[in-house]
N, C-alpha and C positions, 0 to 999 in steps of 0.2 A: 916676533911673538914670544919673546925668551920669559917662563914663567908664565904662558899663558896657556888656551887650550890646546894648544897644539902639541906641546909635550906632555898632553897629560892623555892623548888620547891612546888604546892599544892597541899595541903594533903585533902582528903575528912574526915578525923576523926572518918566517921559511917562505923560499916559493913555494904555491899551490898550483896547481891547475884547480878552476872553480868548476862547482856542479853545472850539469849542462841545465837545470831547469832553472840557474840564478843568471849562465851566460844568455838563455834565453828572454829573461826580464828585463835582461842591462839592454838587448837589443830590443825589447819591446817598450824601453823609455825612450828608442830614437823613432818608433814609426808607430805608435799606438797611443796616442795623447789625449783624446777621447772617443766616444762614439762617432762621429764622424770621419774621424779617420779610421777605422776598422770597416767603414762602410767603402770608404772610397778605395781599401786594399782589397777588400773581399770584391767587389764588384766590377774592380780595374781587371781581377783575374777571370771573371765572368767574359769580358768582353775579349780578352785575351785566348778563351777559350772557342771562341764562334760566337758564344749567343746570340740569339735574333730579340731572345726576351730575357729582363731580368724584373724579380718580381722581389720586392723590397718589406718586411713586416719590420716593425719596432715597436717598444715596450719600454714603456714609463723615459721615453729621452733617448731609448737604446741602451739605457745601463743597466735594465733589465733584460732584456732580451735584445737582440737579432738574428732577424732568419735573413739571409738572399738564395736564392733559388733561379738557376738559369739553366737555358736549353743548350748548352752548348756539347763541346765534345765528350765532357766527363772524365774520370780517373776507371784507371783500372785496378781490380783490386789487390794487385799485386803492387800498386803505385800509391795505396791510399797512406802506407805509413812514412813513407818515401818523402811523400809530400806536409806532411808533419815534424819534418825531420831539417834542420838549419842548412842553407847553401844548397837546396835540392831545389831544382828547377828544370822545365821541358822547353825553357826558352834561349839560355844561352849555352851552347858549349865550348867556343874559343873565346880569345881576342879579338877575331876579327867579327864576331856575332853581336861582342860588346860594343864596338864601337860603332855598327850600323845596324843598334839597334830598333825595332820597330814595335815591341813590342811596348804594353803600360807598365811593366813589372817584370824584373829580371832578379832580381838580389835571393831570392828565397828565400827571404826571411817572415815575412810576413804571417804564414799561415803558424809556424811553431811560434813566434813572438806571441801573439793574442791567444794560442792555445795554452801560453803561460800565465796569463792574465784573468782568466776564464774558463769556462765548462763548455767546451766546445765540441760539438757531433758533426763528423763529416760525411754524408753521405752521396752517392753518386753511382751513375749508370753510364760504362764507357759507350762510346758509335759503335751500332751493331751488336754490344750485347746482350744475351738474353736476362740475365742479371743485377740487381741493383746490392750494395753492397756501404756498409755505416763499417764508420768506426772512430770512438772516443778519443778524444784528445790527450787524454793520460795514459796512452798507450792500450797495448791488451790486441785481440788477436781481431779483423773486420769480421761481421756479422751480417747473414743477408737481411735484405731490405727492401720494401715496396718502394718502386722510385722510377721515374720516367727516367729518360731519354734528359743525362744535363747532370747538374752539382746543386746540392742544398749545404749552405754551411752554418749551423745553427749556435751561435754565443751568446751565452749564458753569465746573468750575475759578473759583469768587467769591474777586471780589480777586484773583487773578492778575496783573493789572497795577497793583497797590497794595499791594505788602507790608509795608505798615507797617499797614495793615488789617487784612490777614490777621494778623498777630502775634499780636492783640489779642482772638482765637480762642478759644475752651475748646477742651475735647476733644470727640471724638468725640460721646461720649455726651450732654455736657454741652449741646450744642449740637442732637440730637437731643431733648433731652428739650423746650427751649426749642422747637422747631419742630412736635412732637406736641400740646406744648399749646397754642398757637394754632392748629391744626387740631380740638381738640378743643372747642376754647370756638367754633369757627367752625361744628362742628358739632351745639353747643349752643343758637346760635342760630337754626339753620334748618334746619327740621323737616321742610321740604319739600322736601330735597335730601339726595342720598345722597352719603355718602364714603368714600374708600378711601384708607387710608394702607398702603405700602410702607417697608420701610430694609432694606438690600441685598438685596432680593432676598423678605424675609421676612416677609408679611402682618402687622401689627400690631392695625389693628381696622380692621371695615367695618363702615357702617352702612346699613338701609335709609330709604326715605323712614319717615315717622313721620304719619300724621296724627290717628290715633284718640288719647285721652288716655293709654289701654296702651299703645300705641307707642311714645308720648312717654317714654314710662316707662322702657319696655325701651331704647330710646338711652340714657333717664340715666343708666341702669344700667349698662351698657353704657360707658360715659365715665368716670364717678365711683364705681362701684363700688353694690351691690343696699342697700348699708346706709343710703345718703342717702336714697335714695327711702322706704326702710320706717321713717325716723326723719325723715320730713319732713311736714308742710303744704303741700297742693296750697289753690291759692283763685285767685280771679277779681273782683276791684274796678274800678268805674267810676265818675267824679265827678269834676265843674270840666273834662270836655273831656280830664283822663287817665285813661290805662287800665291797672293795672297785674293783672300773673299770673303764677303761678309757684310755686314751692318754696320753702316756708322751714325749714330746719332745725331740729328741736326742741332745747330750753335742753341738753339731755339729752345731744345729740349733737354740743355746742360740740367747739372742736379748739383745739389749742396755736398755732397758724399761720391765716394767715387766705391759706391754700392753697386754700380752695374757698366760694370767692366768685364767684360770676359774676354782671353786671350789665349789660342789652341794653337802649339807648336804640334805638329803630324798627330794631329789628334790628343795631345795632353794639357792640359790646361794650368798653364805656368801664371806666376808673377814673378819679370820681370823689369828690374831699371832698367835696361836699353829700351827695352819695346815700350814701357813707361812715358819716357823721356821724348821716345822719338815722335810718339800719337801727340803730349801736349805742346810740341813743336809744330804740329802740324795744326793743329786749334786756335794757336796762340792767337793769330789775328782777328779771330772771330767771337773768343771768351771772354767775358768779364772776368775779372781777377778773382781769385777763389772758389772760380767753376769748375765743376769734372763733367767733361764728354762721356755719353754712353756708347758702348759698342761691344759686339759679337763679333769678333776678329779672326778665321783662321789661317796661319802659316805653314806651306808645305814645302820644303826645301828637303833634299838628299840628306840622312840619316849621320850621312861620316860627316855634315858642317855643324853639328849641333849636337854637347854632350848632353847627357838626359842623368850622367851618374856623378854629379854634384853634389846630391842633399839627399839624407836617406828618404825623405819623405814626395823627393819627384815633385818638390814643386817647384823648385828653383832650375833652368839649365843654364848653358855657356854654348854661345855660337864660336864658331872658329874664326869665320870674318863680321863680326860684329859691327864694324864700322860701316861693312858693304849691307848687313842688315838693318842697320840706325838710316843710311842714308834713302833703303827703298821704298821702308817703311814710311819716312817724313817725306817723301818725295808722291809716293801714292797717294796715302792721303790726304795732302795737301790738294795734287791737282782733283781728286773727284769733289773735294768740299766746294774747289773754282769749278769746277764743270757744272756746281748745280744751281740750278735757276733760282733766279731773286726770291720768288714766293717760295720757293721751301725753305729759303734761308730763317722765314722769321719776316716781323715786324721790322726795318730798318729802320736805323739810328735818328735822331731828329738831327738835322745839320747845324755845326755849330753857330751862334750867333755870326752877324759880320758884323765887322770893327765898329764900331760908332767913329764919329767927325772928330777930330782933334779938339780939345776941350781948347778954348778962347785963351788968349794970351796972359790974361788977367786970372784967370783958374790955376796957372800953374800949380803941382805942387809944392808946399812949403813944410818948413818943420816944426816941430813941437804941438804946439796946441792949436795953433792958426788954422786952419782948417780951410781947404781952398774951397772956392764957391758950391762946384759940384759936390762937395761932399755935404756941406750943410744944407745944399740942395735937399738933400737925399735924406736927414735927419729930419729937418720941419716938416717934410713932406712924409714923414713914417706912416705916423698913423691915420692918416685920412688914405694913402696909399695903398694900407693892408687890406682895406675892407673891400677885397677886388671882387669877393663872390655875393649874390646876394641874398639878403637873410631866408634862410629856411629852404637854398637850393641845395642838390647833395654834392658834396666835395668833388671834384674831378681824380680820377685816377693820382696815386700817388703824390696828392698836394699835401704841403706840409704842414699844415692845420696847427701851425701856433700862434698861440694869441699874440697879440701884441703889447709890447714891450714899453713902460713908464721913457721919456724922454729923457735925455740928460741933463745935468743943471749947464748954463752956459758955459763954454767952456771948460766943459770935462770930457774927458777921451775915453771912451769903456777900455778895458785891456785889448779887446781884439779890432777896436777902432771903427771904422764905417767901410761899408763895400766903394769901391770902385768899380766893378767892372766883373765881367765874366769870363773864361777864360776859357775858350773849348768846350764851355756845358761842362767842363768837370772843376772846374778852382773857383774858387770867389778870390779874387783880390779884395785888401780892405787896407786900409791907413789907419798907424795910430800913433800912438806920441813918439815911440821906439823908431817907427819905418813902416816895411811892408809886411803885412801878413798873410800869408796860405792858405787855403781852405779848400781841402778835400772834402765837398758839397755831400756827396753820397756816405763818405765814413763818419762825418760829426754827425749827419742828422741820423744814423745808424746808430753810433753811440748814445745818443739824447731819448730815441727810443728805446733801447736797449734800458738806461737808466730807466723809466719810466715804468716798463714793463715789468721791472723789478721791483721797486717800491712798491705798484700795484698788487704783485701779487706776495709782496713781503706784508701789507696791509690788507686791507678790505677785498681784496683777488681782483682780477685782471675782468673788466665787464666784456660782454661779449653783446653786441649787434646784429641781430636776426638780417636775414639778406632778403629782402622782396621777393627775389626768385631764387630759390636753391640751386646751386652747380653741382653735375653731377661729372666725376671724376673716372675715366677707364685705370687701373691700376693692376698690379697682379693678383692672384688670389689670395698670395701671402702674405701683401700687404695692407688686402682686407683684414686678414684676419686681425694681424698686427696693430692695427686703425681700430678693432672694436676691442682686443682686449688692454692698449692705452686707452681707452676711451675716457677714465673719469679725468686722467691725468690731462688730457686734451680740453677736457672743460675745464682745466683749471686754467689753462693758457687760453680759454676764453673761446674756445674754436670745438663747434658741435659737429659731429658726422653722424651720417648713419651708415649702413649697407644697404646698396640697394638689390644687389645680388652677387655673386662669386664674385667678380672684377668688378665690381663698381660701387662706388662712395658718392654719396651725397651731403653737400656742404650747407649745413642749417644757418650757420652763424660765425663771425670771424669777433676775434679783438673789438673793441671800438676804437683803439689807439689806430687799428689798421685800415679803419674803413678807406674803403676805395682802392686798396691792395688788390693785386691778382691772385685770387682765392686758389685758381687751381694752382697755378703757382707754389704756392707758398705750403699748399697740403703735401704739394710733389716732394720737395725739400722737407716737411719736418718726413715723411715717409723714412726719406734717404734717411735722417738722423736716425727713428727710431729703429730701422735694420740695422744701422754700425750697431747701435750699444745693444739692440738684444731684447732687452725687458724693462718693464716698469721701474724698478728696482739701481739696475746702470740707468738708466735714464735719467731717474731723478738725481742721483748723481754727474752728472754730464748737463744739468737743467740751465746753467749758465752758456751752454754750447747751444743747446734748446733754444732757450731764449734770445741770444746771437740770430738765430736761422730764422726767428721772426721777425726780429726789430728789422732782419735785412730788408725783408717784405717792406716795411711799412716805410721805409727811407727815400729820398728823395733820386730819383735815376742819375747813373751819368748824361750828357748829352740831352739837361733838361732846360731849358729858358727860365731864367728866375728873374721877377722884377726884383728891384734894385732894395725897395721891401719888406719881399721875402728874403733877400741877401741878409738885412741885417735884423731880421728876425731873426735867422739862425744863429747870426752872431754874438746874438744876444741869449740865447740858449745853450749855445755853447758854455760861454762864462759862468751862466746858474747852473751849470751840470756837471762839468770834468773842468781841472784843470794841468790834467796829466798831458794831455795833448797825444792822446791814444785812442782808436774805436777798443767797441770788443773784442775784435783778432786782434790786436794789437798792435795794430797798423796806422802812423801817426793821421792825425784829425787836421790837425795845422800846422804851420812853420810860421817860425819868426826871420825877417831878417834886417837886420839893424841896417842904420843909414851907414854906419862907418864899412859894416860888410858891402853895403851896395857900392859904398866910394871905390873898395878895394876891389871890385869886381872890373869896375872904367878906369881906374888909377888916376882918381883923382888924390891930390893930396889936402894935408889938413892944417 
């Protein structure tokens, strides 16, 4: 950088010790990122503290305001500055505290970071006293105060005196939504405290203590919506010193986003890679490719096998025998997924075709353009073949509704050639002047929708199809809401809801490109989409990801019986649509493989 800015910037040359209210900033850019995390450090200390309740207000996203207020032990006020003050804490005093630790929060830093950040009042009533007693975050001497039994910690205006912080803000909403769901995973973890969340004014959800297994239940409910819990695995495992229990979501009720995943080491709610790795090891048999498992997961293991002081922000830990917890993990889960009976698995799979008869001696394949009988078979026979359904019946589930394709002139080979054969319910084999051709059935006709879907609503917009009978959808409440304020964006992808009350959506009308798609299906999945990104706004942005999560809908299954067609219908829409040989994920569509590659595969020579 010689001549650049690097020497042009000024240097002070003396060591300083810095102002403690700048040392305070620097630590409040490692554990105060926005309102959601102020929520989950003020409230992690709440529960830390006894509380049986904590009671949640926020204002305009929380960057106005937050109040959390709980019953717990309280400060004394001879502790109130103490605790405003960096590296003060009632939670660790050795080494050896540190490392079996149990509590949510240890570092002390927290409460002075965000008091740097913000206008912050602390007020609080210790156990037993007669007293309640405030005091400002910029110092100055505590003041008495009307105050129960518990801690109020009231922040004010965040980032006000750091606006280049603030900048770096979402919206409103965007930043409320972040700050619900850390309350709501906060209050996934602990069952034996009640919570209450506010935004301006407007009760959002409350929950009571939980202790019976029903209970447990009604909270999940309650959080994640009635469908997890009736499409889940409740179980209880112990062995090697862990304990794990919890909810696992059936193959059945996989999602496009891996939006509902929750995972509680002794009560704290981590992300991750081992225990990642180890759950989609345990699915793998059961998922289609690009599915995420839902689950409500807790691990209880001894304190000294698992560090929690990692990442300032506690969301990351490190097991000691990792490998002994990869293996209990994939090992547990795995056998309850086997333990459970065929109908909660789901619909199983259609069995793959069996072999047809060896094509006649006179069929052999040949090369170039000669085309052996079965395959011409299959060309003459296209279009009197296609017309399997009849006029003005309604499409079956999932059929591939393309019209059909001009013939060839004699002796012409399209690029992707004629089907052969099916291969598992999942490849079409086809022949063409080159050799053999691949055909990932599910990923091309995924990408063909996908093109489709796009041009439509890059022109004239994507029509939409009224449904006979409307489907009505259990969801969570959060995802209602999410569902009516995308709503116009949803009618632009052709797909009408309404609400029908707290958790539940009603499906008026899908794509026409989709008809005959699994509505609820498919609503579940754009849901998942529209929690990752947030808002209207990212979404439209991410609308190619969007539009992905419906074509997938609309695409032909793996382990589907295709006549021979609809084989080369597709393949024939294939050629008019891509010829990158990619779906939308980016996952090839087809392969080629030349005869001289197949020679070299038997060693034949040339």
């Amino acid at each position: 950088m010689a001549g650049g800015l690097w020497h042009n910037m000024p240097m002070t040359h003396r060591i300083h010790a810095l102002p403690s209210q700048l040392i305070n900033q620097i630590a409040a850019g490692e554990v105060v990122e926005r309102p959601a995390s102020v929520i989950k450090e003020l409230v992690e200390n709440s529960l830390d503290a006894g509380a049986a309740s904590v009671d949640v207000e926020v204002v305009q996203g929380g960057v106005k305001r937050m109040r959390v207020r709980d019953d717990g032990l309280g400060i004394s006020r001879d502790d109130l500055a103490l605790a405003l003050s960096r590296h003060a804490t009632s939670k660790v005093a050795s080494l050896e505290d540190l490392e079996g630790i149990r509590s949510m929060g240890f570092r002390g830093e927290a409460l002075p970071s965000i008091a740097s950040v913000s206008r912050l009042l602390l007020t609080s009533r210790e156990h037993g006293a007669d007293e309640a007693w405030s005091l400002d975050g910029d110092a100055g001497e505590p003041a008495p105060a009307a105050h129960p039994q518990g801690t109020t910690v009231d922040v004010q205006d965040l980032f006000y005196n750091t606006p280049a912080r603030r900048k770096f803000l979402k919206t409103e909403k965007t930043e409320f939504r972040h700050l619900e769901l850390v309350l709501r995973r906060l209050a996934l973890a602990r069952f034996d405290v009640a919570f209450k969340l506010q935004h301006n004014g407007r009760p959002v959800f409350s929950t009571r203590r939980a202790d019976s297994v029903r209970e447990r239940e009604t909270r999940i409910a309650e959080l994640l919506g009635q469908s997890f819990v009736d499409n889940s695995l409740r179980f209880e495992h112990e062995a090697a010193g862990l304990r794990l229990s919890g909810w696992i979501g059936l193959p059945a009720f996989s999602r496009s986003q891996a939006d509902m995943q929750h995972f509680f080491v002794n009560g704290r709610m981590v992300r991750d890679k081992l225990v990642t790795h180890a759950i989609r090891q345990a699915y793998q048999d059961v998922l289609y490719h690009g599915r995420y498992p839902a689950y409500v997961l807790y691990l209880e293991l001894a304190p000294q096998l698992v560090d929690v002081n990692v990442h300032p922000t506690k969301h990351e830990v490190r097991f000691r025998e990792g490998r002994l917890v990869h293996d209990y993990l994939f090992r547990t889960l795995h056998q309850v997924l086997a333990d459970a009976r065929p109908e909660d698995m789901g619909a199983p799979m259609e069995a793959p075709p069996r072999p047809t008869a060896p094509v006649a001696a006179g069929a052999a394949v040949s090369r170039g353009t000669d085309m052996p009988p079965l395959v011409r078979e299959s060309a003459e026979s296209y279009q009197s073949a296609f017309h399997w359904q009849s006029p003005g019946s309604a499409p079956s589930p999932q059929s591939l509704q393309l019209p059909p394709a001009p013939l060839p002139e004699e002796g012409e080979v399209p690029p992707l050639g004629y089907a052969l054969a099916q291969l598992h319910g999942v490849y079409i084999l086809a022949q063409n002047a080159a050799g053999l051709v691949v055909v990932d059935m599910h990923a091309a006709h995924e990408r063909i929708t996908y093109e489709r879907l796009k041009n439509s609503l890059e022109g004239q917009g994507i029509k939409s199809q009224p449904l006979l009978v409307p489907v009505s959808v259990k969801v969570s409440p959060r995802e209602v809401q999410l569902a009516m304020d995308t709503r116009p964006l949803l009618q632009e992808l052709g797909l009408e809801l309404d609400q029908l009350d707290r958790d539940t959506l009603v499906i008026r009308a899908l794509p026409t490109l989709l008809e005959g798609a699994d509505a609820e299906s498919l609503v579940r999945d754009l849901l998942a989409d529209l929690v990752t990104h947030g808002s209207s706004e990212r979404i439209r942005e991410a609308l190619n990801e969007v539009l992905s999560t419906v074509a997938c809908h609309g695409s032909v299954r793996a382990n589907r019986r295709l006549a021979v067609a609809e084989m080369n219908a597709l393949l024939r829409d294939i050629e008019n649509t891509e010829r990158s040989g990619q779906c939308n994920h980016g996952r090839p569509t087809w392969t080629q493989l030349s005869m001289a590659e197949l020679d070299k595969l038997f060693l034949r020579g040339r």
